[in-house]
N, C-alpha and C positions, 0 to 999 in steps of 0.2 A: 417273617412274612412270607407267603405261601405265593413266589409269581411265578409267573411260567413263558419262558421266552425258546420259542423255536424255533432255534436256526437250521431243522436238520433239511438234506438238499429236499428236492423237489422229488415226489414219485414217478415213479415207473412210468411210462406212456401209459394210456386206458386206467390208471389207477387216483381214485379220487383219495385228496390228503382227507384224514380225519379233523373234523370239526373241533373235536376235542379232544385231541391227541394224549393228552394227561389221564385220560379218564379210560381209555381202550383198554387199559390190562386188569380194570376192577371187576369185581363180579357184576351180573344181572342184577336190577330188583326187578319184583314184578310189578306192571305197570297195573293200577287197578282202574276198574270200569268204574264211568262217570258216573255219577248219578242224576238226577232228571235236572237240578236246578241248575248243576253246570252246562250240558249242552247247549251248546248254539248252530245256527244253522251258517253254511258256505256263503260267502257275500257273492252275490251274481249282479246288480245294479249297476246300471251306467252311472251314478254319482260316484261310487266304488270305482270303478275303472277309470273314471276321471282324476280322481285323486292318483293314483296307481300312476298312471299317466304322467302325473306333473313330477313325480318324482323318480320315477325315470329316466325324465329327459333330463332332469338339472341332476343325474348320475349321485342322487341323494341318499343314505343311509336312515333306516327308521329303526327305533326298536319294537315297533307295531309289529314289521317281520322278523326281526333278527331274534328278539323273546318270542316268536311265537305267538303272540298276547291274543287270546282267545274273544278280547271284542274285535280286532282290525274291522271285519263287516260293518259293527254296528258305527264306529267311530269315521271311518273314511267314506262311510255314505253322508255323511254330513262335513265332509271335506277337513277333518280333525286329524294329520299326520304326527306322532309325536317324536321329531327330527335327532338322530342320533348322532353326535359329531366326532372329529378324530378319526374317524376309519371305522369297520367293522370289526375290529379285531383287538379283544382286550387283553391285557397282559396277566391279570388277576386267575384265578381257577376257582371261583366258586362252585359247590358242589349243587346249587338250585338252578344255574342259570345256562341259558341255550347262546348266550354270544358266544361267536367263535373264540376260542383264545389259542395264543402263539404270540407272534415277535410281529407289531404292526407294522405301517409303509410311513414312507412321509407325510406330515404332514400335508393337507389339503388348502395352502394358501388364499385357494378363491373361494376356499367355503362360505364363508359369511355371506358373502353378496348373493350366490347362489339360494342360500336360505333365507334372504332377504325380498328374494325375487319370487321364490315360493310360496313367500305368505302375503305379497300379494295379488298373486295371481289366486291363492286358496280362500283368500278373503279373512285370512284370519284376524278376530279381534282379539284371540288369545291365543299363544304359543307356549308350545312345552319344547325346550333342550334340554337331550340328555347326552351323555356321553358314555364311551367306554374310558374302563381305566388305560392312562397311559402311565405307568412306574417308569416307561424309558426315557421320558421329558423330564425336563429338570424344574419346569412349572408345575408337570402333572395336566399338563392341557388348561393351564388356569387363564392363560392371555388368550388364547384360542376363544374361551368362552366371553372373554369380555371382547375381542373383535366380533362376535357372532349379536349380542345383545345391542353392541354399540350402531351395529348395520343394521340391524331391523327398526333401534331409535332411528336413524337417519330418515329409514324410506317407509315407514309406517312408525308414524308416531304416536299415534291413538294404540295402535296395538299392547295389548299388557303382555309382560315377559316372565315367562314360568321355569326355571332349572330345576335340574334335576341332577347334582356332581357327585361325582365321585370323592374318596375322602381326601382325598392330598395328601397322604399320608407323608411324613417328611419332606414336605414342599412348603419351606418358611416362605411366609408369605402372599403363598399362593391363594388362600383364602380369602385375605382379605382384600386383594385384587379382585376377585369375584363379586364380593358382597361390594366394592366401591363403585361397581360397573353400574348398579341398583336396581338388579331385577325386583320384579313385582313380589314374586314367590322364590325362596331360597328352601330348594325339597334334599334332602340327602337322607335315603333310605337306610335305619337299622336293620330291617331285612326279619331278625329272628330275635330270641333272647337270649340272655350272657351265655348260659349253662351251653347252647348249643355253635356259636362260633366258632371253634375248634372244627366243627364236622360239615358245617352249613358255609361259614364265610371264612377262611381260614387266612386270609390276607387279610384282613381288617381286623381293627381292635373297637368293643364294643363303645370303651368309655370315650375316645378318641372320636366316635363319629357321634355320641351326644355333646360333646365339649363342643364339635367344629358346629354345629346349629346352636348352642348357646352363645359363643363367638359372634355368628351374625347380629344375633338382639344384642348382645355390649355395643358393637359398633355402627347399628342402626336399625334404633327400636321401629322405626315405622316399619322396616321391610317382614314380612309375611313370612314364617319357615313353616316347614312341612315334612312330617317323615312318616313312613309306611312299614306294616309289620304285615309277611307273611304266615298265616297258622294251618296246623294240618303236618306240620312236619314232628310232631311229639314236646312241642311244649304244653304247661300245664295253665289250669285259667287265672291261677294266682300269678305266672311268673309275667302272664300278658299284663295280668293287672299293676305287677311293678316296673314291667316299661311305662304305662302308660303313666305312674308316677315321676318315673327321671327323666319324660318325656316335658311335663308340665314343669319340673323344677328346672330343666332349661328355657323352659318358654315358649316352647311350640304352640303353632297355632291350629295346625289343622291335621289329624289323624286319618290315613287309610288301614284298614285293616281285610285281607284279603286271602281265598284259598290259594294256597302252594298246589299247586300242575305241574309234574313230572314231565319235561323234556324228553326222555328216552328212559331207556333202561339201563344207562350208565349212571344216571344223574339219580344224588338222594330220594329214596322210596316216601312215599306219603304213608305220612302215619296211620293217618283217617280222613276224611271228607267232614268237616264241622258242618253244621246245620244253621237253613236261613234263621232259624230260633236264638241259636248262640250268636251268630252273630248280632242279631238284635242285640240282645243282651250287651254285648262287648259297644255297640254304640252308645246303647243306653247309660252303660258305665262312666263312660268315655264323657260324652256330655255333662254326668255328673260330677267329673272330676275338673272340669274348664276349660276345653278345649272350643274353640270358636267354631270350629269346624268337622265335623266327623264324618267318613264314609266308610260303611263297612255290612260289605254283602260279598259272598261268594267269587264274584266275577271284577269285586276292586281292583284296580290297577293304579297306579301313583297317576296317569294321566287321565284315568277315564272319566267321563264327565267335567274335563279339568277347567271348561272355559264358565259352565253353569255354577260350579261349585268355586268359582274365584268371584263371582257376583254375590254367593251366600257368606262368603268372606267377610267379605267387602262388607255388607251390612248386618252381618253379628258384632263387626267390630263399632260400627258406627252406633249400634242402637248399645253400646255400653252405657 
C-alpha cells in the first residue's frame, strides 16, 4: 500500500512546503485546454461569500476547496458546503487528487459540534461528510465519522446524512462502526477501473473498496450506497461498462460518473475530455442495468446536486 507520511522538518524561512511533496521529482504532463462544456465562471455572490464565511469562522475544512472542485460557485451559492473531516491533510498519494498529503495533526475533538453548528446556521436539510484518508489512526477515522453523524442527529434531526469514507483499509471493524452510526447515504468512491489502480489510486485495492459497499447492504439493506467513477484518464467504454456490473452485483444504488480535471502538472495527464453525448450514453446504460439512481455529466462530482438527487432516491426506491 502506497502511503506517504511526512515527517521531514519544516522549510526554510520565505519558503512554502510542497502540497504534494511525493509528486515534485515526477515529470510535467501537459495540462490540456478546457473545452467549452467544462468551463465555469468565478463565483462572486454574496450567498457565495456567506457560505465562505460560515466556514471560516467555525475553522472548517471542505473538499469544495481542497479538490478544487470546479462547481464550489455554483454549489455554495445555494449554501451547499461538502464538509471535509480529520484535517486537511491525507496520508494516501493518489495520483488524481489535489488534497494535500503528508503526516496529519491531531485529531480535531470539537469537530463534530462545529459541523453540527454549521449546518444549522446553513440550513441544511442534507449534508455530505467527507474525509481524508487517515492510515495513522488505528480506526481509520471511523469513530470520528460516527461522532460527527451522531451531532448533527442530535441538533438537526430532520436533516438527512450523506458519507462519503474513505476505504478503511485494515481497520477491523471500522466499517461497520460506520454503517451502525446509520447515515442516510453510505458513498465510497472506486474512483477508476481495475486495470488502471496501480497508476491512479495505488493505496487502495479495487475489490476491497467494492466488498466494503457490498458489506453496508449485508448489514443494513435500507441504508442507500453510492460510489463514483472518474473517466477521461484512458479507460475504455467496455471496462466502464464492467464497473458498472460489479457495481450492481454489490448493490449499489446510486452511480456518479464524471470528467477527471488535472490538479497540476504533477498530477496524472488526462487522456481526453469525453463528450456531453457519451456520457449520455454511460447514464443511459447505467439506468438500464438497475441502478436507482444515476448522474453523469462532465462536471459530476460525488456531492454535486447531492441534496436534490437524495430526494430522486428516495422515490425511485419507493415507486419499486
Amino acid at each position: 500500500m502506497t502511503v506517504l507520511f511526512d515527517k521531514a522538518n519544516a522549510p526554510a524561512s520565505g519558503m512554502q512546503k510542497p502540497r504534494h511533496p511525493e509528486k515534485q521529482n515526477r515529470p510535467d504532463n501537459a495540462i490540456l485546454r478546457k473545452p467549452s462544456w467544462i468551463r465555469v465562471k468565478a463565483p462572486t455572490s454574496s450567498a457565495f461569500s456567506a457560505t465562505r464565511d460560515i466556514v471560516k469562522k467555525k475553522g472548517l475544512v471542505t473538499v469544495c476547496e481542497e479538490a478544487a472542485c470546479p462547481n464550489i460557485g455554483e454549489c455554495w451559492e445555494k449554501s451547499h458546503a461538502t464538509f471535509m473531516i480529520l484535517g486537511d491533510t491525507c496520508t494516501r498519494a493518489c495520483a488524481f487528487c489535489n488534497v494535500k498529503t503528508g503526516m496529519p495533526g491531531a485529531v480535531d475533538l470539537g469537530e463534530p459540534a462545529k459541523i453540527a453548528e454549521a449546518v444549522i446556521e446553513m440550513g441544511l436539510q442534507h449534508v455530505v461528510i467527507t474525509s481524508v484518508d487517515r492510515d495513522d489512526l488505528s480506526d481509520g477515522g471511523a469513530n470520528h465519522f460516527v461522532n460527527v453523524i451522531n451531532a448533527i442527529r442530535e441538533t438537526s434531526p430532520k436533516t438527512t446524512i450523506e458519507i462519503l469514507t474513505p476505504d478503511f483499509l485494515r481497520k477491523d471493524g471500522a466499517v461497520e462502526a460506520v454503517i451502525d452510526a446509520k447515515p442516510d447515504v453510505f458513498n465510497h468512491n472506486l474512483e477508476t477501473v481495475p486495470r488502471l489502480y496501480l497508476k491512479i489510486r495505488p493505496g487502495a485495492r479495487y475489490f476491497h473498496s467494492l466488498r466494503l459497499l457490498e458489506r453496508v447492504k449485508d448489514r443494513d439493506p435500507q441504508q442507500f450506497t453510492k460510489s463514483g467513477l472518474m473517466v477521461g484518464l484512458g479507460e475504455t467504454k467496455e471496462e466502464v461498462m464492467q464497473v458498472m456490473d460489479d457495481m450492481r452485483s454489490a448493490g449499489i444504488d446510486f452511480l456518479t460518473i464524471g470528467q477527471y480535471l488535472q490538479p497540476t502538472r504533477k498530477h496524472a495527464a488526462i487522456d481526453r475530455f469525453v463528450t456531453p453525448d457519451e456520457f449520455k450514453a454511460y447514464e443511459t446504460i447505467a439506468r438500464a442495468k438497475g441502478f436507482l439512481m444515476v448522474s453523469a455529466t462532465p462536471l459530476t462530482r460525488s456531492s454535486y446536486h447531492a441534496d436534490s438527487d437524495f430526494a430522486q432516491l428516495r422515490a425511485a426506491r419507493a415507486a419499486l
